[in-house]
Structure formats: structure tokens, C-alpha cells
C-alpha positions as CSV (number, residue, x, y, z in Angstrom):
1,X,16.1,63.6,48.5
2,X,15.6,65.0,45.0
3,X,18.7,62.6,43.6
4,X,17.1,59.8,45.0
5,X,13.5,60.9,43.4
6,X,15.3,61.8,40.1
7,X,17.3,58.7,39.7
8,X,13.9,56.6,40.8
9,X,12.2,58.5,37.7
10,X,14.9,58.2,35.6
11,X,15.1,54.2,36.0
12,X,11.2,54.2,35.9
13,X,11.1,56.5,32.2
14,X,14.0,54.0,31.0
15,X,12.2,51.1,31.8
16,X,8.6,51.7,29.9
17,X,10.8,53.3,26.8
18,X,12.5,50.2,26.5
19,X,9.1,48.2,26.7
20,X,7.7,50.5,24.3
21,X,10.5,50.1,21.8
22,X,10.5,46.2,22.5
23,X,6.5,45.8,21.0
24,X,7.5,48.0,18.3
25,X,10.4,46.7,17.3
26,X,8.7,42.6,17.7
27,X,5.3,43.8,15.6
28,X,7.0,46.4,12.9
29,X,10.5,45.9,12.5
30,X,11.1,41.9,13.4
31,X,9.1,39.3,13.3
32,X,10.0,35.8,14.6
33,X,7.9,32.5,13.5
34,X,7.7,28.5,14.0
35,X,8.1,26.6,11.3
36,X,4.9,24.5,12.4
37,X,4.2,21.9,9.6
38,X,6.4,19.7,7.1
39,X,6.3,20.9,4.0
40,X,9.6,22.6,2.8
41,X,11.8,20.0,4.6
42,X,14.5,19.0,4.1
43,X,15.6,23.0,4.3
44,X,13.2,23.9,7.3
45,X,12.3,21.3,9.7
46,X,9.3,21.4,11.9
47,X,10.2,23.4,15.0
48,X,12.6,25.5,13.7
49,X,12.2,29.2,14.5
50,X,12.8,32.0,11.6
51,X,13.1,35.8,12.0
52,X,11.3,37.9,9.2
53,X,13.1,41.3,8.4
54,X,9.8,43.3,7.8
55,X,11.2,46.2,6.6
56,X,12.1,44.7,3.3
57,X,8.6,43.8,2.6
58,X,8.7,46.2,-0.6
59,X,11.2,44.6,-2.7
60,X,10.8,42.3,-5.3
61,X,11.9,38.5,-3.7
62,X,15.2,36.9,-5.1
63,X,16.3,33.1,-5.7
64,X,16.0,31.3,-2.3
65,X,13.8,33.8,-0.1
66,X,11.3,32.8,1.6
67,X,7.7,34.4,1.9
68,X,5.8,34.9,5.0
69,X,2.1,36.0,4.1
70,X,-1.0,36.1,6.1
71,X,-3.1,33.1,6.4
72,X,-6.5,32.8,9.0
73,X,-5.4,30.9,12.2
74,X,-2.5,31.0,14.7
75,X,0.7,30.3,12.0
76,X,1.7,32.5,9.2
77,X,1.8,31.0,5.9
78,X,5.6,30.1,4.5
79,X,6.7,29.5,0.6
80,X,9.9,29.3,-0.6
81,X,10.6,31.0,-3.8
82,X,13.1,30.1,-6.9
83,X,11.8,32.5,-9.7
84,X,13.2,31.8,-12.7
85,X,13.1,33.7,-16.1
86,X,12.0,32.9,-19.4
């Protein structure tokens, strides 16, 4: 009877840790987005889906990243980047 009870507990306990680290991992860690309007086709088209690594949000961005920022409303705001010197 106690097995049964501590296997029932374990399951349960593995269960809402793997939740937990699910929302924390989707809010802090990875963040995936919709490409919703036109305006950096031809490289992303309407529709297509993008992951943002957020825990690279300190560094300085390179030729060809693209920047996720906040923006009111439902989408996040997208701009590709190409800095050059000089």
C-alpha cells in the first residue's frame, strides 16, 4: 500500500515539475514567435514561426541577426540587422 501511494506521489511531483519547468523555460529561456506581416520577405515569409534564444539578449547583435523587441499589441516587433562600420 505504501509503494502504490509512493509511486502515485512520485508520478504526481514529476508531473507539476515538468509543468513548472515547461512555463519557465517558454517565458525565460525560449521564446517562439509568428512572423505575422510582410515586411522582411523574401527571408521570412508570413506564417513562418521563429524561436528567440533569450538568454543572449545581452550581447551586442552581429551581421544577419534578427531583433525581437517589444511593441503594444498581440505580435512582437521583428528587424533584421546588417551593421556595418565606418
Amino acid at each position: 500500500m505504501i509503494n502504490k501511494f509512493l509511486l502515485i506521489s512520485a508520478i504526481l511531483l514529476l508531473g507539476i515539475v515538468s509543468v513548472a519547468g515547461t512555463f519557465y523555460v517558454r517565458e525565460n529561456v525560449i521564446k517562439a514567435y509568428k512572423i505575422p506581416a510582410g515586411s522582411m520577405e523574401p527571408t521570412l515569409l508570413i506564417g513562418d514561426h521563429i524561436l528567440v534564444d533569450r538568454s543572449k539578449a545581452s550581447r551586442a547583435p552581429n551581421r544577419g541577426d534578427l531583433i525581437v523587441f517589444q511593441y503594444p499589441g498581440k505580435y512582437g516587433k521583428y528587424r533584421d540587422t546588417i551593421p556595418i562600420n565606418g
